[in-house]
N, C-alpha and C positions, 0 to 999 in steps of 0.2 A: 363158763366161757370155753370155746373151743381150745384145745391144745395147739392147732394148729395155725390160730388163727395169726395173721398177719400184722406189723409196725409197720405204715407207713412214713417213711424217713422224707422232706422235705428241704433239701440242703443243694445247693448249688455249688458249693465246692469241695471238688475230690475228695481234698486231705483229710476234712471236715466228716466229709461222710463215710469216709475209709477208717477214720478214727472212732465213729461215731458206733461203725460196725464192727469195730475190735473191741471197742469196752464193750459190749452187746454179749458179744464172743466171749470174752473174758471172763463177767458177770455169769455166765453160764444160762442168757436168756437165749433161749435155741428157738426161738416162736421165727416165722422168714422176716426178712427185710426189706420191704419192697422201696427203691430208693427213686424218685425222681428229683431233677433236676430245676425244677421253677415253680411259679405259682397256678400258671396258670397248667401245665401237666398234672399238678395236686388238681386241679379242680377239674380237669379230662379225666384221671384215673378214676376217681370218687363220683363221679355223675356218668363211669361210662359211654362217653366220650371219645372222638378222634380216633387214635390209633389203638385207643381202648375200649371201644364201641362191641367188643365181641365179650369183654369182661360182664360176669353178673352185677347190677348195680345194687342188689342185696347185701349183697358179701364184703360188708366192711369192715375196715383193719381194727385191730381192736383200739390203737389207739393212733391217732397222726401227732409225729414229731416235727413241729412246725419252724423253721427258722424265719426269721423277721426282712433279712433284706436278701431279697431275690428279685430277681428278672421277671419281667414282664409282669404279673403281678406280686407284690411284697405279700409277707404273709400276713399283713392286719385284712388285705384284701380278701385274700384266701379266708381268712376265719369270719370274717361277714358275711361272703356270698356261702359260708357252710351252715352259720347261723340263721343266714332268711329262708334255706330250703328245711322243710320239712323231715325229709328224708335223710339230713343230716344233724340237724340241730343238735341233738343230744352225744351227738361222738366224741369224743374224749379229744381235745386237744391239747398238749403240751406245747409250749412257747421254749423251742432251743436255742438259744442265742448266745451271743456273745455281748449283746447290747447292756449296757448298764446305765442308758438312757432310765428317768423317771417317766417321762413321757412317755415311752415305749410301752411299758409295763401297765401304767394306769391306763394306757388306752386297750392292751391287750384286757385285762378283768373290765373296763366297760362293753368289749365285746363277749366281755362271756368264755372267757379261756378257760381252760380247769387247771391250767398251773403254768407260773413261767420262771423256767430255770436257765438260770446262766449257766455257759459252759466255763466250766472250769479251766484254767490252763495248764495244772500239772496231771498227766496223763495218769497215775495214781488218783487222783482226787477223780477225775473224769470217769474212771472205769467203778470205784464206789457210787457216784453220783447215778450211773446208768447198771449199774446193779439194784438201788435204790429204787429208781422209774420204773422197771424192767418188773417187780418182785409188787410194785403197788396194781401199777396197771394190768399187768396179766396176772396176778395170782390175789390179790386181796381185793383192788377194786369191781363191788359190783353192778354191773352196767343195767340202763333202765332196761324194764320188761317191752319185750317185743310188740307187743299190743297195749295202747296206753289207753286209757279208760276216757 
């Protein structure tokens, strides 16, 4: 995997995602941060899109950090329309939330999530947890081969 390669962040609020980018920070995962705001800009950025229409639509993040309740579309929506495309299916998505819904969860692994963590609340626990993520996803996990048989 690229050193360089990218975290798509998912998060519609500030604090949320300013925090999300300090435990990141903290954790000593230095990979960039590409952050938007809703569901459906996650699925503009990633399909090259809108205001992202000039982005390579090859060039995906190593992994999307997905939050559950956003605007315009939520992110069970977002992980469906990434699993019916092709060109997406297999990307790595983490389920970031705060939801401690059952329902939430089971419905995210019947879509096919690769993992859903709760954010923790003490900002100590929060910056382990995203050291954690940080250390699987970019350095131990290995993502499928670019041509699949």
């Amino acid at each position: 995997m690229k050193a360089a390669q990218t975290l798509l962040l998912v998060e519609d609020n500030d604090d949320d995602a300013e925090l999300t980018t300090m435990a990141f920070r903290d954790a000593n995962i230095t990979n960039p941060i590409v952050r938007v705001g809703d569901g459906a800009e996650a699925l503009d950025y990633l399909f090259a899109r809108g205001k992202y229409a000039t982005r390579n639509v090859t060039d995906l993040p190593a992994v999307v950090l997905l939050d559950l309740k956003l605007p315009r579309l939520n992110g069970h929506e977002v992980l469906a329309a990434l699993r019916a495309d092709a060109r997406t299916r297999h990307l790595p998505v983490v389920i970031l939330t705060s939801s401690t819904e059952d329902r939430d969860r089971l419905r995210a692994y019947n879509e096919k999530v690769n993992s859903y963590i709760q954010k923790p609340v003490d900002y100590d626990r929060f910056v382990t947890a995203a050291r954690q993520l940080g250390l699987y996803w970019m350095v131990l996990n290995v993502p499928p081969p670019e041509k699949r048989p």
